[in-house]
N, C-alpha and C positions, 0 to 999 in steps of 0.2 A: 690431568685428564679427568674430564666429567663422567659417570659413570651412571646409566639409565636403565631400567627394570621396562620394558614393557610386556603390555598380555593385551590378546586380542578380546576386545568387549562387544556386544552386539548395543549399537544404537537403536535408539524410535525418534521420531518424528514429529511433536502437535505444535498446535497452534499455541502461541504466549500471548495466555492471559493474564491482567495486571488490574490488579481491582481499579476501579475509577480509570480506567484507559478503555480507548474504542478497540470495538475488535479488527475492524478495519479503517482504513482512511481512503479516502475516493479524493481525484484530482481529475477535471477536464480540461483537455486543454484543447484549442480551436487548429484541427489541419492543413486552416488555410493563413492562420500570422502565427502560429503558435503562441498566442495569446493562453493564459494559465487561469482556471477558475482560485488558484493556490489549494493547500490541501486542508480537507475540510473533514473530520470526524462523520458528520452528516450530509449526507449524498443528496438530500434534497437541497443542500444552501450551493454545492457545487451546481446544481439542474438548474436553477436559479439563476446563477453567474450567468451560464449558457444559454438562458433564453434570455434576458440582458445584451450581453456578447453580441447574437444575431437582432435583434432588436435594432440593435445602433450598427451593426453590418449586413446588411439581408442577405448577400453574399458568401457569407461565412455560415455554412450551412452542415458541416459534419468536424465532429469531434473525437477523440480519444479518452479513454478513461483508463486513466494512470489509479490502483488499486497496492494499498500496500497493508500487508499483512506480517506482523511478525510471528516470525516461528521458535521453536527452541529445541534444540540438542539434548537428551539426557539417554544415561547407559540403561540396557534394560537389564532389571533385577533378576536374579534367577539363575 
């Protein structure tokens, strides 16, 4: 039998930050083929994709912005 100690901790919240990493990543993708700009650190190369994208579809005309952001878990001191 394993035998385990817990105590209740009060968590927070932030954003993880990672030297030389984006603080976010941006992806568009087209809601009319789900076509994908892929994800791109720089949200103007994704805007790019996507005026591309309708370029060569004039019809494909609204998109989604897939955003991802990583967070991190730590106990608060105190």
């Amino acid at each position: 039998m394993t035998r385990s100690v817990f105590r209740y901790v009060s968590w927070t919240m932030a954003p993880h930050l990672s030297p030389g990493e984006p603080e976010m990543l941006h992806e568009l993708e087209c809601s009319s083929c789900l076509a994908s700009s892929g994800t791109e650190a720089d949200f103007e190369a994704a805007r790019a994709w996507a005026f591309s994208h309708t370029g060569g579809h004039p019809s494909h005309r609204t998109y989604r912005e897939v955003v991802v952001r990583l967070w991190r878990m730590a106990p608060v001191r105190g």
